[in-house]
C-alpha positions as CSV (number, residue, x, y, z in Angstrom):
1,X,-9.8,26.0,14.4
2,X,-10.7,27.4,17.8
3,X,-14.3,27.0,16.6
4,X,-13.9,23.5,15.5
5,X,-12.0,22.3,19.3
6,X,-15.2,24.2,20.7
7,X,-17.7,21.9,18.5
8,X,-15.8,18.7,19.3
9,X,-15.8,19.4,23.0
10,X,-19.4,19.9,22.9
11,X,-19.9,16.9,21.4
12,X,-17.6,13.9,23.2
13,X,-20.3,11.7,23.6
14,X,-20.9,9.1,21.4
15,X,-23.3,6.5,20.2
16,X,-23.2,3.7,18.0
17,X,-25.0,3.1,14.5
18,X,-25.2,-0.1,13.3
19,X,-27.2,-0.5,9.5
20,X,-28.2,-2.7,7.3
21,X,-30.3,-3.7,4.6
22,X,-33.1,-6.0,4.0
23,X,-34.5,-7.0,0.8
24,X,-37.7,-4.6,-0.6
25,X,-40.1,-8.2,-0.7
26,X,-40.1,-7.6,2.8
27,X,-43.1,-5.3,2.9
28,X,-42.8,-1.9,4.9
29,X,-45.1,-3.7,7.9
30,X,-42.7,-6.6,8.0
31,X,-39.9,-3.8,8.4
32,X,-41.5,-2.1,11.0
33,X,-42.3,-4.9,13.0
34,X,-38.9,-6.4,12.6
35,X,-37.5,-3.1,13.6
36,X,-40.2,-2.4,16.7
37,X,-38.6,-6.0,18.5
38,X,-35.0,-5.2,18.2
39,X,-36.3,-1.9,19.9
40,X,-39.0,-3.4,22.4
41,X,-36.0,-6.2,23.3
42,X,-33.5,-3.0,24.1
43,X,-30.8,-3.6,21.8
44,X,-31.5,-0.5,20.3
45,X,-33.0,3.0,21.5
46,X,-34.4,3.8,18.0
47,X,-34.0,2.6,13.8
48,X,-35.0,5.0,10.8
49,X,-35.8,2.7,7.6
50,X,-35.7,4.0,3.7
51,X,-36.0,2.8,0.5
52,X,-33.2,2.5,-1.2
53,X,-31.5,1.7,-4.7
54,X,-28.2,-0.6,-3.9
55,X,-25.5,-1.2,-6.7
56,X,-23.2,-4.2,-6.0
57,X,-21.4,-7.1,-7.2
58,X,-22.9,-10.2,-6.4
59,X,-21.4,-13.8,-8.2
60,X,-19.4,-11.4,-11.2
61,X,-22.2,-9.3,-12.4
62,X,-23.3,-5.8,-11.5
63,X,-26.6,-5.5,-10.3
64,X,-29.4,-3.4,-8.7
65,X,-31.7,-3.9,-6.2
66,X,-34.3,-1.8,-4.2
67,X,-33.9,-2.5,-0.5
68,X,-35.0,-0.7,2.8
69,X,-31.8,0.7,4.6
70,X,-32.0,0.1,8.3
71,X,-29.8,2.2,10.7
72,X,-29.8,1.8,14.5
73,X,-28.7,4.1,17.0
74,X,-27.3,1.8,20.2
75,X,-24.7,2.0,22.8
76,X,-21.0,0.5,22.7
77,X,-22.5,-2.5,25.0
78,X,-25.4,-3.5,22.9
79,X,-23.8,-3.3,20.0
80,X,-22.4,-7.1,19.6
81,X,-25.8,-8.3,20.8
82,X,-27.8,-6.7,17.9
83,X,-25.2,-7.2,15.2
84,X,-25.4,-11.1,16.4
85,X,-29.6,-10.7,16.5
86,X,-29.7,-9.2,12.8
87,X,-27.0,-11.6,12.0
88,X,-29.2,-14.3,12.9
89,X,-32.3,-13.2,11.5
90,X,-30.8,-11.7,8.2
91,X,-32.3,-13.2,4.5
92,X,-29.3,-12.6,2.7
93,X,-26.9,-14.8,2.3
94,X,-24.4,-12.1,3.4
95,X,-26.1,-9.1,5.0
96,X,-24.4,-6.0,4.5
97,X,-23.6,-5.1,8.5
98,X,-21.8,-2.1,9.3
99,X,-21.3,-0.5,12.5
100,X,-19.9,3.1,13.9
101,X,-19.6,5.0,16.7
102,X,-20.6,8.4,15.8
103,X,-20.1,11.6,18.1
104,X,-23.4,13.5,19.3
105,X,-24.7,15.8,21.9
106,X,-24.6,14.8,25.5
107,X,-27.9,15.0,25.5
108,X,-28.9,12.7,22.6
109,X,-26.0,10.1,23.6
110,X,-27.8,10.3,27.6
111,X,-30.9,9.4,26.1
112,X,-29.8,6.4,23.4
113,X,-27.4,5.3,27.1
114,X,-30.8,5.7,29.1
């Protein structure tokens, strides 16, 4: 347990994530360039995108669909501004938004803060 208070202490800094997902018609260009503004307008200090198989229940069925999973690394005050941008520029009719702050190095939060 000591070990464990140690690890936590050494990581109090946290930043946020905020993912989503955007349909696979939107060709891995189109991705990166809708990632590269939400990072060039400073709502977020970097995004990793994958492909990704979803399962789901949309309108009583259970489907599948490939998408690309989008996950942004932000601070607590940009958050609400680039939940409201992908909000606003989302396809789906209701995008799958998450958001969470997760605990990191000082280092790594100083830089996603800077």
């Amino acid at each position: 347990i000591d070990c464990l208070v140690c690890v936590r202490r050494d990581m109090a800094d946290e930043v946020w994530v905020v993912q989503t997902t955007l349909p696979v018609e939107w060709l891995e260009p189109l991705v990166g360039e809708w990632c590269y503004n939400i990072i060039s307008q400073d709502l977020a200090a970097c995004a990793q995108r994958h492909s990704i198989t979803s399962m789901f229940k949309w309108e009583d069925e259970v489907q599948s669909a490939e998408e690309w999973r989008i996950q942004f690394k932000t601070t607590f005050s940009k958050k609400d501004h680039l939940i409201s941008k992908i909000t606003a520029e989302h396809p789906y009719d209701i995008p799958m938004i998450i958001a969470f702050a997760a605990e990191t190095t000082s280092e790594y939060a100083e830089w996603v803060n800077s």
